[in-house]
LUMMARVO-226798 format. One line per 10 residues: number of its first residue (from 1); their letters; for each residue x, y, z of C-alpha. Coordinates in steps of 0.02 Angstrom, whole numbers, padded with zeros to 5 digits. Example, Ala and Ser with C-alpha at 12.3 -4.5 7.8 and 13.67 -1.06 7.14 Angstrom:
REM residues 2
1 = AS = 00615/-00225/00390 ~ 00684/-00053/00357 $
This chain:
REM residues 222
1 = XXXXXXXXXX = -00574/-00394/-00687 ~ -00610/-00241/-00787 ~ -00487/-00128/-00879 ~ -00495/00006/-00732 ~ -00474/-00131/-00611 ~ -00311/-00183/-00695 ~ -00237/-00020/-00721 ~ -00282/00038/-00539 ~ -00191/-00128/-00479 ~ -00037/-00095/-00598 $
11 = XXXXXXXXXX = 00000/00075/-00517 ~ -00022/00034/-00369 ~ 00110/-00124/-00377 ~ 00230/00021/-00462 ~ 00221/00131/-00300 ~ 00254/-00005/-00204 ~ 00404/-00009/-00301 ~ 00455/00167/-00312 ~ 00426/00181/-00134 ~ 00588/00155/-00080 $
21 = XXXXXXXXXX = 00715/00278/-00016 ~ 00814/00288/-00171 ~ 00651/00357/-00274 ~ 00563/00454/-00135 ~ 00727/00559/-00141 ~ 00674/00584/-00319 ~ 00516/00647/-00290 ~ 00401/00804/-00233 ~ 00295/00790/-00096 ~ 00149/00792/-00204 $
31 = XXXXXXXXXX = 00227/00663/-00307 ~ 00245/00536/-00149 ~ 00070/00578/-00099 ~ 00005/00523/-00274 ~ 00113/00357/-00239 ~ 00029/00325/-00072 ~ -00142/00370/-00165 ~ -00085/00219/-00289 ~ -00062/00124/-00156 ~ -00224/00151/-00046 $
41 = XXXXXXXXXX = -00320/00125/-00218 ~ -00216/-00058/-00242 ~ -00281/-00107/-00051 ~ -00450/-00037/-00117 ~ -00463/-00156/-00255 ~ -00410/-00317/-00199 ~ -00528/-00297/-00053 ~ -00688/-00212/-00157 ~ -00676/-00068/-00058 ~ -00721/00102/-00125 $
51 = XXXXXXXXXX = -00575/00196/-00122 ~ -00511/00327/00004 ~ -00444/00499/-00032 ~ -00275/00511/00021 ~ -00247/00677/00093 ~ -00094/00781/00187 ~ -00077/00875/00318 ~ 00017/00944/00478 ~ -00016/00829/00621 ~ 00036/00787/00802 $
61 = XXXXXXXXXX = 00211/00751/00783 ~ 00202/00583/00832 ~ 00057/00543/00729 ~ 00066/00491/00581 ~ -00109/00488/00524 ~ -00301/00445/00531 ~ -00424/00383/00434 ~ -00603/00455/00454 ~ -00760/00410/00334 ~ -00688/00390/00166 $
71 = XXXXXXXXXX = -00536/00478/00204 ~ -00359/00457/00245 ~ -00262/00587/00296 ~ -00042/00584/00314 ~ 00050/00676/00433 ~ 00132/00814/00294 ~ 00273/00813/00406 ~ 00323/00637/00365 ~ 00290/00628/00166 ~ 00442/00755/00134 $
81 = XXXXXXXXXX = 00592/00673/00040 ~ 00709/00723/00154 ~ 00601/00602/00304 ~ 00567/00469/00204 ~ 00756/00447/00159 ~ 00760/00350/00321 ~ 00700/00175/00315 ~ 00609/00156/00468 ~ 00497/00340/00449 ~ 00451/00282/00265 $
91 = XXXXXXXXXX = 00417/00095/00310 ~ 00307/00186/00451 ~ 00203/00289/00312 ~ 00195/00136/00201 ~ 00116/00054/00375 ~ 00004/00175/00380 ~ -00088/00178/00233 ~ -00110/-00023/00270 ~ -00158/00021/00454 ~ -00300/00156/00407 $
101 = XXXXXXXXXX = -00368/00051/00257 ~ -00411/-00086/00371 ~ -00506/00040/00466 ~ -00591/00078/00321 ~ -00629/-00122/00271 ~ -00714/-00125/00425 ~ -00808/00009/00412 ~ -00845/-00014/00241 ~ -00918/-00191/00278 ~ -01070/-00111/00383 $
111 = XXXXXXXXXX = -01147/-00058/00218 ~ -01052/-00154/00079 ~ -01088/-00339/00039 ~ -00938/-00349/-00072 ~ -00799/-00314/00061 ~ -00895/-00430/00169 ~ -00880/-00569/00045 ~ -00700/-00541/00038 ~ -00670/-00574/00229 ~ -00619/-00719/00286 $
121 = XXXXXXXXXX = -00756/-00818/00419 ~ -00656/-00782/00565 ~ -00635/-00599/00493 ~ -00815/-00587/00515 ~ -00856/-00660/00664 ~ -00734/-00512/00732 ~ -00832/-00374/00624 ~ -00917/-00304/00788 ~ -00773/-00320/00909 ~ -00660/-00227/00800 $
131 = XXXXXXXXXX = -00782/-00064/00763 ~ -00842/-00074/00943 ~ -00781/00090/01048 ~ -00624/00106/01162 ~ -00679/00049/01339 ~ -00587/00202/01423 ~ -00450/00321/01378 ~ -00309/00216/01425 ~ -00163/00172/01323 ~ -00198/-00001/01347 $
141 = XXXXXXXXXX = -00358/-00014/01290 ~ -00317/00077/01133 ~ -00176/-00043/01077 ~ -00249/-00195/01143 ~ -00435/-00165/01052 ~ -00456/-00286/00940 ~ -00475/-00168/00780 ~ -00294/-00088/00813 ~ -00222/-00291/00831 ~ -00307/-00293/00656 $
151 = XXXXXXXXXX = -00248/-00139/00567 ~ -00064/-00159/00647 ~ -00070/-00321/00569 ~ -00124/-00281/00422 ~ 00022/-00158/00398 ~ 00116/-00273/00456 ~ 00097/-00387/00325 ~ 00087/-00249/00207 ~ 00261/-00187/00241 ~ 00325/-00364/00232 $
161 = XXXXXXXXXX = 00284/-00400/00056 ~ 00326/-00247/-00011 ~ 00513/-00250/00074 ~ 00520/-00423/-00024 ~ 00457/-00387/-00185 ~ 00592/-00229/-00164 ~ 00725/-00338/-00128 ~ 00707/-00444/-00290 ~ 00701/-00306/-00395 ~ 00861/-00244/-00308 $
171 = XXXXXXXXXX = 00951/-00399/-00330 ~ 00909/-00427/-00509 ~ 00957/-00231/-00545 ~ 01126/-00312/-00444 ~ 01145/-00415/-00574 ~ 01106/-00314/-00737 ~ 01169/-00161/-00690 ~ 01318/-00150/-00608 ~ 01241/-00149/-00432 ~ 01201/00040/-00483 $
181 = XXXXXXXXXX = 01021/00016/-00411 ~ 00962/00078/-00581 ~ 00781/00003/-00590 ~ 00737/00099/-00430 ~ 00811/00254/-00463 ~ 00744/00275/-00626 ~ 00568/00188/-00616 ~ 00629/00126/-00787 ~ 00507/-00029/-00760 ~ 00351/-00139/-00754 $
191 = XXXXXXXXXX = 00302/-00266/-00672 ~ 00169/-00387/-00782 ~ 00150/-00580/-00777 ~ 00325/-00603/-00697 ~ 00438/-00488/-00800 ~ 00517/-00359/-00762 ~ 00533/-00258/-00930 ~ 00643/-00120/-00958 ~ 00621/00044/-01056 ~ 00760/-00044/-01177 $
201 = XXXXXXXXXX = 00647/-00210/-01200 ~ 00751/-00293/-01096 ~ 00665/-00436/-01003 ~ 00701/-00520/-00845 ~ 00591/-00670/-00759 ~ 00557/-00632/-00594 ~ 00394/-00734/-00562 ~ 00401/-00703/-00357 ~ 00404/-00529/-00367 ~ 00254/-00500/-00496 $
211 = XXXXXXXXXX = 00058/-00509/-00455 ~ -00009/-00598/-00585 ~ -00127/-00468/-00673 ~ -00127/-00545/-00834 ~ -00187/-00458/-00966 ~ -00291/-00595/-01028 ~ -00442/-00583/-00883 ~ -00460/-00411/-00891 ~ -00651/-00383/-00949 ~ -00673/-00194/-01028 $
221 = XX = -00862/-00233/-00972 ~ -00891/-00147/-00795 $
């Protein structure tokens, strides 16, 4: 893992963090874009993808965005603080940038060895079905093709870890502070080898919510 590598992966397990609806609240919509940028470049890693841009802008209203080439683009409608201080339109965004990235795996695998070698066997034996085009223009074929099973899965899973890993940092912030949800609201922390370590030194163990990006295996040689 090289030093870029570990950085990008650091920042983008902090947005997963401050993506909650206590620190959206907190933040300008350019500032929650840049979070879901951190985030798209974390999925981009772990799968040696090259990373998408993560763009905005106005969209249907009950889209909430696309990916096309090396792009994803957000519904600007649904990144304002105001919308994401409901859980179900954030968890929806957060969704989203899972959902589109998997488009991109896919498409990325045409051409790039790496992401193929990071997909499972069964992942690849699906490769074709799941770029092949919509049959017709029905609903049904839409949600049923086998590249939308895939990318609703993936954020699926997506949303599930990152509601976890929130929850532990909640409850230990329970504990230590009063149940004043300080950690969150005040992004006073990091998350490295299973500590959570505060802006006063403070350090906590919380091994299940950490990935393990030790500092040890990162290689400055790229």
């Amino acid at each position: 893992m090289t030093r870029e590598q570990y950085e990008t992966l650091r920042a983008g397990t902090l947005a997963e963090h401050n993506l909650n609806t206590v620190g959206v609240a907190k933040m300008s919509e350019v500032e929650i874009l840049e979070q879901f940028q951190a985030l798209s470049d974390k999925i981009a890693v772990q799968n040696n993808m090259v990373p998408a841009e993560v763009l905005s802008q106005r969209l249907e209203a009950n889209k909430y965005g696309y990916q096309q080439g090396a792009t994803i683009v957000l519904n600007s409608d649904f990144i304002k603080p105001d919308t994401l201080k409901e859980p179900e339109k954030l968890h929806e965004m957060i969704d989203t940038v899972f959902h589109e990235n998997s488009h991109l795996r896919d498409f990325q695998a045409l051409f790039l060895s790496e992401v193929r070698q990071g997909m499972t066997p069964e992942e690849l034996a699906g490769l074709d079905e799941r770029l092949s085009e919509v049959q017709s223009d029905s609903w049904n074929s839409y949600y049923n093709h086998p590249g939308e099973i895939a990318a609703r899965e993936a954020g699926r899973l997506g949303i599930e870890e990152i509601t976890c890993d929130q929850q532990v940092i909640a409850d230990v912030d329970s504990v230590m502070n009063g149940g004043r949800n300080q950690i969150l609201a005040t992004f006073d922390f990091a998350v490295v080898n299973g500590e959570v370590i505060y802006e006063n030194s403070m350090e906590i163990d919380t091994m299940s919510v950490a990935d393990d990006y030790s500092l040890s295996v990162v290689d400055d040689d790229v």
